[in-house]
C-alpha angles and dihedrals in degrees: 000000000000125000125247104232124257127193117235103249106195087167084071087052082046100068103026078070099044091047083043088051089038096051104020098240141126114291089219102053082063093050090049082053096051088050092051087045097058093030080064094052089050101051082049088059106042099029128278097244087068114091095238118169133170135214125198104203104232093220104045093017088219117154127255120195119182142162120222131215127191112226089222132174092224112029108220099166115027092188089069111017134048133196120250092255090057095042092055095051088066088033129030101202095036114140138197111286086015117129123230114210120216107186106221117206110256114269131236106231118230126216089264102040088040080044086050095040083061097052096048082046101045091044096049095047084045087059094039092053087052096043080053095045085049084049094054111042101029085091097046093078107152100007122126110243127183118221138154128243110265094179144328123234110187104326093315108109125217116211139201116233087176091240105042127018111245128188133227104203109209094249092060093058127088115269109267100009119123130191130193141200107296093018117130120249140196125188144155127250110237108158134014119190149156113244127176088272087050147260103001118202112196118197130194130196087179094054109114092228084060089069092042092049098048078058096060094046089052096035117060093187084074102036082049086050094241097113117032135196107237099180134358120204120188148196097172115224091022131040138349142187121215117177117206144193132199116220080198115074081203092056124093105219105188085036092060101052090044091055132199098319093353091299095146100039095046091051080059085051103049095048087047089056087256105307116163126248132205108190117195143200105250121221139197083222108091088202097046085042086053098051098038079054096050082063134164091026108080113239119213099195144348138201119195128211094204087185096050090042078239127148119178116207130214109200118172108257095257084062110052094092092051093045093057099031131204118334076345098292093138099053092036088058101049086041081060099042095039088043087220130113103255118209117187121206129175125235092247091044089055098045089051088044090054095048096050084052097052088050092053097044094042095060090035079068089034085061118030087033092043083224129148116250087259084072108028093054078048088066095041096049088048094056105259104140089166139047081220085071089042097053099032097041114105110263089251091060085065096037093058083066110111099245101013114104134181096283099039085052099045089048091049088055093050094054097046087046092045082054102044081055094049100041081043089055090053097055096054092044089055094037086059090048091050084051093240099167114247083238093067093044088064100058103110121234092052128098132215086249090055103052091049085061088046090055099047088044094055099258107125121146131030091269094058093056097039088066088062128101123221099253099038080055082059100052094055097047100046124266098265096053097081148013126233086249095054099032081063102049091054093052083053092054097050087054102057098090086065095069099032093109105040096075077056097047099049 
């Protein structure tokens, strides 16, 4: 079948590499533009129910336009398939799924097919540039990048990488800083994604990362791997918190972010519109890293609740304010670098605290031991905080109590275990009377205390337990009966009866 001749067009070839070079992007996926552009005017001119496409050779740039028919067994659509009959009319050895090829003379493009051929082109390239940008900067997630304002929509500001367009959304700036358009930027990457405009690059100045990695950027020692950042804790604009480690027992880790007469550190702060950095020696030792946070107010005393993740806090009086900071901002930011819950007393607060507690302690022995105070504050002062412990501790562990001997100490145990009976009798006396099912008195992990407060508070059978969740368990028990760990378990427990028969059944 003879071809029908085409001119070698290098000005095509021309431009597909300027528009490549302009854009930087692939010289054949202009060139594949080009192709659906004039396949579309083609289409325009010969009908577009005919299968025209068109090829641009890469080495002469000359212009083939062709129309393709399917050499198919049931014709459903003459205008782009034939029968085998037809095919081999035209072609001799044609078989079934096979192409024929009729060659169609170039076309001169008018104003509105040339107008049309721009559009598909424009648009592709347009596509192309973005599916490159992606490319490029789907991988750059949390780096800094510098870039300049191209404009600013509402508060949000779009930047410039050079190679791709980012925005800055207004919530991810610092509070009171403004750009306009020309202004240098620079930002950090925190998400890149494909949304239904395209490829979207969001950038954050208030992200926590931004301030490690400007520290990376100023401190050789991080970006070497020597000294690492451990937390970041910010409020942007105006303080933050970074906790570091050095992997060098002769390196000053806190020394060398700070830099000879705060150089380093200001250079943060300059960048940061001057808010103000505490960086702190990190620890392994939840306790020493709280306290190292809390800086610079001085700390007394801690106790930690390992379980609860919470860490209460003695300060002196004089140093409360500075403890908690100003609207809370101190203490909110070592609770977020340390990851714990931070309580703050005063040492007033918690004398006054301790000595409520040994009162109430004190008369909880006076009354359930029938003991006088002598005995009851000698408890207290040796740790018992239950007539459980009382009753349960080896004989030796009241003994060792200066005054106590082996008769005061065993009589001691028989009347807390006496108590602990008869306070057990009246809970399940109650528990009956509350209508709390023997079944779920037999779940282990609950008292009988505990299932006299499950029956006041409407939770009666098995059923009734098991659609709890652990921590709603909790709530109603109080928030020191059980731990996570053990108010799930229990739950558990009470669901089993849901699943007994299925091992059957299967």
């Amino acid at each position: 079948m003879e071809r029908t001749a085409a001119l070698p067009r290098p000005e095509l070839l021309q431009v597909a590499d300027a528009v490549a070079r302009d854009k930087g992007i692939d010289r054949d996926e202009v060139l594949e533009a080009m192709e659906q552009a004039i396949q579309k005017a083609g289409r325009s001119k010969y009908g577009h129910e005919h299968d025209i496409r068109a090829h641009i050779d890469r080495k002469t740039g000359e212009i083939l336009l062709s129309r393709y028919m399917e050499v198919a067994e049931l014709v459903e659509n003459e205008a782009t398939q034939l029968t085998l009959s037809q095919a081999r009319r035209k072609k001799p050895d044609a078989e079934l799924g096979e192409f024929l090829i009729d060659p169609l003379p170039p076309i001169d493009f008018g104003r509105i097919a040339a107008q049309t051929a721009k559009q598909v082109i424009v648009q592709k390239v347009r596509d192309a540039e973005r599916q490159r940008q992606f490319s490029e900067f789907k991988n750059r997630t949390g780096e800094i990048v510098n870039g300049l304002v191209k404009r600013v929509e509402f508060g949000n500001v779009v930047v410039d990488l050079g190679r791709a367009e980012a925005l800055l959304r207004r919530d991810e700036l610092i509070p009171r800083e403004t750009f306009r358009t020309g202004d240098r930027v620079r930002a950090y990457i925190y998400d890149v994604r494909q949304e239904p405009r395209g490829p979207q690059i969001f950038l954050s100045r208030t992200h926590p990362q931004f301030m490690a990695k400007l520290f990376a950027q100023e401190v050789p020692e991080i970006y070497d791997g020597i000294i690492e950042i451990k937390a970041v804790a910010r409020d942007p604009g105006s303080r933050a918190k970074i906790a570091v480690i050095s992997r060098d027992s002769g390196i000053d880790p806190v020394g060398a972010c700070v830099g000879m007469r705060g150089s380093r550190v200001q250079a943060v702060v300059a960048e940061l519109q001057g808010e103000k950095i505490d960086i702190i020696q990190w620890s392994g030792d939840p306790a020493t890293f709280i306290v190292n946070a809390l800086a610079p107010a001085e700390v007394a005393k801690v106790v930690l609740d390992e379980e609860a993740h919470r860490i209460e806090v003695v300060v002196p009086d004089d140093q409360l304010s500075l403890a908690i900071g100003r609207r809370g901002q101190n203490v909110r930011l070592a609770s977020q670098l340390t990851g714990w819950v931070i309580d703050i007393l005063t040492e007033a607060e918690e004398s006054e605290r301790r000595t409520e507690e040994f009162k109430s302690r004190s008369k909880m022995f006076i009354d359930a031991l029938d003991v006088d105070d002598v005995i009851a504050h000698l408890l207290v002062t040796e740790g018992f905080s239950s007539v459980e412990e009382v009753a349960f501790v080896p004989l030796e562990d009241l003994t060792d109590i200066e005054g106590f001997d082996e008769a005061i100490a065993g009589e001691l145990q028989q009347r807390a275990r006496t108590f602990l009976e008869e306070q057990d009798e009246r809970n399940t006396e109650r528990r009956r009377e509350l209508g709390v099912t023997d079944e779920l008195a037999e779940i282990e992990g609950l008292s009988s205390g505990m299932l006299v407060t499950l029956g006041e508070k409407g939770v009666k059978t098995l059923d009734d337990l098991a659609d709890l969740a652990g921590d709603e368990l909790i709530d109603l028990l109080g928030k020191d009966s059980l731990s996570a760990d053990e108010a799930n378990t229990v739950i558990m427990a009470a669901r089993a009866h849901w699943f007994a028969g299925e091992g059957e059944t299967a």
